[in-house]
C-alpha positions in Angstrom: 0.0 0.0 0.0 2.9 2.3 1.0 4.5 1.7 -2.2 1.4 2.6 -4.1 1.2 5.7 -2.7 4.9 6.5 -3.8 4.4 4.9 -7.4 1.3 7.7 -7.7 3.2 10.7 -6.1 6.1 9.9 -8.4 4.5 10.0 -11.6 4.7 13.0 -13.4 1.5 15.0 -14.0 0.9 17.7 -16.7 -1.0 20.9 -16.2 -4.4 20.7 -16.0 -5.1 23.2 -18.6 -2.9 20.3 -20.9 -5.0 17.3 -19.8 -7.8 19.6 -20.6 -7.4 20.3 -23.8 -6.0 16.7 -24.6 -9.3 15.3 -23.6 -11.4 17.6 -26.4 -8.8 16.6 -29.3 -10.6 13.9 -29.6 -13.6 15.4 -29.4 -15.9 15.6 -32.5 -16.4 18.8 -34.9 -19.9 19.2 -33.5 -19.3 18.9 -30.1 -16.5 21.6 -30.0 -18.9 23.6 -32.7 -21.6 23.2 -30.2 -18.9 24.0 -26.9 -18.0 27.2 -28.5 -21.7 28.0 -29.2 -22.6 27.5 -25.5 -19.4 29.5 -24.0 -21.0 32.4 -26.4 -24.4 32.3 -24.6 -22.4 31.8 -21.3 -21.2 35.4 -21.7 -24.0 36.7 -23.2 -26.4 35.3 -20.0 -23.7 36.9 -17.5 -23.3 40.4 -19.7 -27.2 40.5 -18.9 -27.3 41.4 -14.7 -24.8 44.8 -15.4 -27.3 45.4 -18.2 -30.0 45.6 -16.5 -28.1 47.4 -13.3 -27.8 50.2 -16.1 -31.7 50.2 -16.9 -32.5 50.2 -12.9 -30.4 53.2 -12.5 -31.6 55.0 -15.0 -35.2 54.2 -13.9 -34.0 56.0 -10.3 -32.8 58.9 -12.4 -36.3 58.9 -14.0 -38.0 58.8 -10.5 -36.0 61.1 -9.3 -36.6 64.1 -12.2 -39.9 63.4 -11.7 -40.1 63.9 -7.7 -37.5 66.7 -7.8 -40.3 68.3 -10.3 -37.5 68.5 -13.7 -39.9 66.2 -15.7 -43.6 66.2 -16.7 -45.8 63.2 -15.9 -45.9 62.6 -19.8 -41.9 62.7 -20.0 -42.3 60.5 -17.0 -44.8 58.4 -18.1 -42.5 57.5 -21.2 -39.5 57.2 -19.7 -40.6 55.0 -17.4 -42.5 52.5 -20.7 -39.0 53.0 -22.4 -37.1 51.8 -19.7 -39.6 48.5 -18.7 -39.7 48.0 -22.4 -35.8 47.6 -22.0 -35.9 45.2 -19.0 -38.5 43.2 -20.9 -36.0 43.0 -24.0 -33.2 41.9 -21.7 -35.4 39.2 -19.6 -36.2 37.7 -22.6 -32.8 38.0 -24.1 -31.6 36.2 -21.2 -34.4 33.5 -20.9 -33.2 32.8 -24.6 -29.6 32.9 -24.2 -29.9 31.1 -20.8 -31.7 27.7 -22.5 -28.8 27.5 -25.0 -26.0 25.9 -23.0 -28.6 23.6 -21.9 -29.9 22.4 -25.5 -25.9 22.4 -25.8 -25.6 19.7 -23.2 -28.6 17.8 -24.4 -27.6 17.7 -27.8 -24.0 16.1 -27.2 -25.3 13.6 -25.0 -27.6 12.6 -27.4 -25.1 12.2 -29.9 -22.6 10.3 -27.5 -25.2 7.9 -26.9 -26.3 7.5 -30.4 -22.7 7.2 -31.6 -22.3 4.6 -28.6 -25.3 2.8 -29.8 -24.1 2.8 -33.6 -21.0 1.0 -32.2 -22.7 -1.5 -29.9 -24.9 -2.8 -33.1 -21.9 -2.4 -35.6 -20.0 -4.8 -33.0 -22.9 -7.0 -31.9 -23.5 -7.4 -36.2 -20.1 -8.4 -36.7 -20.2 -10.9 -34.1 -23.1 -12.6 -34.9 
């Protein structure tokens, strides 16, 4: 057991970032097509909460004008349907770009297990 533990710690390990990439060079043109696709929607979802920080400050700005008596109710009234429009657009956005890396996932474990079972019959076939 002791010696186990030596012949592990003695082996030489590469970086992680190398074992990384190592494992996705074998990796199908879809799947890295499909990884790239859901890393884009990845930074698209997390560009969405400083977005909308910017449309809820400028909705306090809007309040504010309007309480401090520098804008009219009808100013006020469509700055106010401007900006919701805007948090409505970004929701949505998000909901949207949010289900992508999901689908992502879903779609290259369908075709793992459809590849897997293309093997399994191609093997079994040649068997029999």
């Amino acid at each position: 057991m002791a010696m186990e533990n030596e012949q592990l710690q003695d082996t030489p390990r590469g970086s992680p970032v190398k074992s990384y990439f190592k494992l996705w060079a074998h990796a199908a043109r879809s799947d890295v097509l499909l990884r790239a696709i859901g890393t884009m929607a990845f930074l698209a979802a997390g560009v969405a909460l400083p977005v909308m920080t910017i449309v809820f400050g400028a909705f306090v700005n809007d309040f504010n004008d309007w309480g401090s008596g520098k804008s009219t109710p009808d100013r006020f009234k469509d700055a106010v349907n401007k900006n919701a429009l805007y948090l409505v657009y970004i929701f949505i956005a998000r909901f949207a770009v949010g289900s992508v890396p999901l689908k992502r996932y879903l779609l290259i474990q369908m075709s793992h297990v459809l590849s897997f079972q293309r093997w399994l019959t191609s093997g079994l076939c040649s068997i029999m």
